[in-house]
C-alpha positions, 0 to 999 in steps of 0.5 A, a space after each residue: 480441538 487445536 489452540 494457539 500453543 499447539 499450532 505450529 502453521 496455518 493452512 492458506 486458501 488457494 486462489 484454485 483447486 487444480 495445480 493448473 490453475 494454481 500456476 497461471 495463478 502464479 504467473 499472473 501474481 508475478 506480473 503483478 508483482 514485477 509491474 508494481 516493482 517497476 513503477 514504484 521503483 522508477 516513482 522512487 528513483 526518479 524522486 531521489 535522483 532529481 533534484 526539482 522533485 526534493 519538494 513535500 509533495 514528492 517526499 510524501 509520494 516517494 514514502 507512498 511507494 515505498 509503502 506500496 512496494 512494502 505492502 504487495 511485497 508482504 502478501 503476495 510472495 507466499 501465496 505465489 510459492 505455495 502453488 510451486 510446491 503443490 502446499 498450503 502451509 504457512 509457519 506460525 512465525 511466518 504468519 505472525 510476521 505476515 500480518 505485522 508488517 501488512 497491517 504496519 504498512 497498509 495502516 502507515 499508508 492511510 495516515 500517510 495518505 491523511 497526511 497528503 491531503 493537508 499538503 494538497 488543503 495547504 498548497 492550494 488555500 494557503 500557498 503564501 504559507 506553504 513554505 513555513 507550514 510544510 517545509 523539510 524538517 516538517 516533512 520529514 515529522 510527518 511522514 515519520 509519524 505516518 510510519 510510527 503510527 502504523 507500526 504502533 496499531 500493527 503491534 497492539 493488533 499482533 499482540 491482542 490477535 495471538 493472544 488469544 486461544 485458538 480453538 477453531 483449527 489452522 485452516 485461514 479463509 485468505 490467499 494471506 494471514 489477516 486479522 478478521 480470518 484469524 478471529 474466526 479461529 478463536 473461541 467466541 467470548 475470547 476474541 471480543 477484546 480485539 474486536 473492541 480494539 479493532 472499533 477503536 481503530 475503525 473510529 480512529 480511521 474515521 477520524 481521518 477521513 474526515 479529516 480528508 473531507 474537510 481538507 477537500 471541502 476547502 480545496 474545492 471551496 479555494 479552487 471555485 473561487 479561482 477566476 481563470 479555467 487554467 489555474 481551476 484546472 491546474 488545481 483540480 489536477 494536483 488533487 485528482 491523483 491523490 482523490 483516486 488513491 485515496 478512494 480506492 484504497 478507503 472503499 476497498 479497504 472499508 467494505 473489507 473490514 465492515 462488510 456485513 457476515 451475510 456478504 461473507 464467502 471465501 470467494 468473495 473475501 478473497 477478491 475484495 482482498 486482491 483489490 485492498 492489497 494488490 491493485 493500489 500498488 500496481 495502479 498507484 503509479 499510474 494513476 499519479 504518473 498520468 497527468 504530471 508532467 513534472 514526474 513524466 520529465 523525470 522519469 524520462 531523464 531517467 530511463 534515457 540515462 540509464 539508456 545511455 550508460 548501458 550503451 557506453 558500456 556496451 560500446 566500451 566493452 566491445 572495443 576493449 574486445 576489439 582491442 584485445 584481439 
């Protein structure tokens, strides 16, 4: 029998059993990882370059994908080292860290989320106040507080979850360290404190979330209400982005954490995980890049003048060549 003093590393579960498939496992994470980098990054770029983009509802998209980067960064990595070296391991520190920064970041982007349907409630019922209810330094509080709350429910859960004993070994039922997998490691009376704190935080996000209905319900109530097709159809389509955000990230989220144990398998776990951590970076882009013409535009602008700079160098350097020889 093991407890949390004599621990030093947890073993990760591998997305395979075979070293051949533990590469292609590597492979596709790497891809994954690469076009997450590229579409959040090009989203982040795009709105501290562009001037016309220095708007809240940028401001807020911009902290989205930078929590996005933050998340798909915190849980892939390790587990797509760990096929490279033919291992399982992950220190004790490294896990502590692991699961920190993912519950900071996955927590600061549902608030973050909350906070983008008020902005979506105010620009649609209530534009004439838009201006004095969202403004910069408003904007700049908010999305200060998202990133606050997260890392306050991160550190109470980190603190609560290693401060119990751990008698059940070192072996985590996750391709990454995650609350619910580490409990399952302690002993049955002792892990009912951070299941109490773990409601608490699930009361806490339904508090949100109704929140967000409520919002959406006086969006559509506003947008009904608009007499021509055009202006309905431009408001539905400044909401649809973040509706789409907002229920992959709940649904996948929700049914990990409350699923019922009957329902619970390693495979099982470990897919509903790949959809909650990994998918949403990756799609997140996408999904807001589709219809808005406005970050189209700026990321045009972008890569063309990227385009174009690497051509001048380019050419600059071929004829200091030329002159040269």
């Amino acid at each position: 029998m093991s407890n949390s003093s004599s621990i030093t590393h947890f073993l990760l579960l591998p997305f395979a059993d075979t070293q051949e498939l533990q590469l292609w496992h590597f492979w596709l994470f790497l891809g994954i990882s690469l076009a997450a980098l590229m579409g959040n990054g090009l989203i982040i770029t795009s709105t501290t370059c562009d001037q016309h983009l220095h708007t809240p509802r940028y401001i807020f998209l911009l902290n989205l994908s930078l929590l996005d980067l933050d998340c798909i960064s915190t849980a892939v990595p390790r587990s797509m080292a760990n096929p490279l070296w033919d291992t399982r391991d992950i220190s004790y520190t490294g896990c502590v860290a692991q699961l920190f920064f993912f519950h900071f970041f996955i927590s600061a982007e549902y608030s973050l989320l909350t906070i983008m349907s008020y902005d979506r409630d105010v620009a649609i019922c209530k534009p004439l106040h838009y201006g004095s209810l969202l403004g910069s330094r408003a904007c700049v509080h908010m999305a200060a507080a998202a990133w606050g709350a997260g890392f306050l429910t991160a550190l109470l859960h980190i603190a609560d979850t290693f401060s119990l004993p751990l008698y059940g070994g070192n072996a985590v039922e996750q391709f990454f360290c995650e609350i619910p997998h580490i409990l399952k490691l302690s002993c049955s009376h002792s892990y009912l404190r951070e299941v109490g704190l773990l409601v608490l935080s699930c009361l806490l996000a339904l508090g949100c979330f109704v929140f967000i209905v409520g919002s959406y319900a006086q969006i559509f109530m506003a947008v009904l209400m608009i007499s021509s097709e055009q202006g309905r159809h431009k408001a539905f389509s400044t909401c649809l982005p973040h509706l789409a955000v907002l229920s992959l990230f709940v649904s996948t989220g929700t049914f990990v954490y409350l699923k019922p144990p009957s329902f619970s398998s390693p495979s099982l776990d470990l897919v509903l995980s790949v959809l909650y951590s990994v998918v949403p970076p990756v799609v997140n882009p996408l999904i807001y890049s589709l219809r808005n013409q406005e970050l189209k535009d700026a990321v045009r602008k972008l890569v063309t003048g990227c385009v174009s700079a690497a051509r001048h160098c380019l050419l600059y350097s071929a004829k200091g060549s030329q002159c040269r020889s």
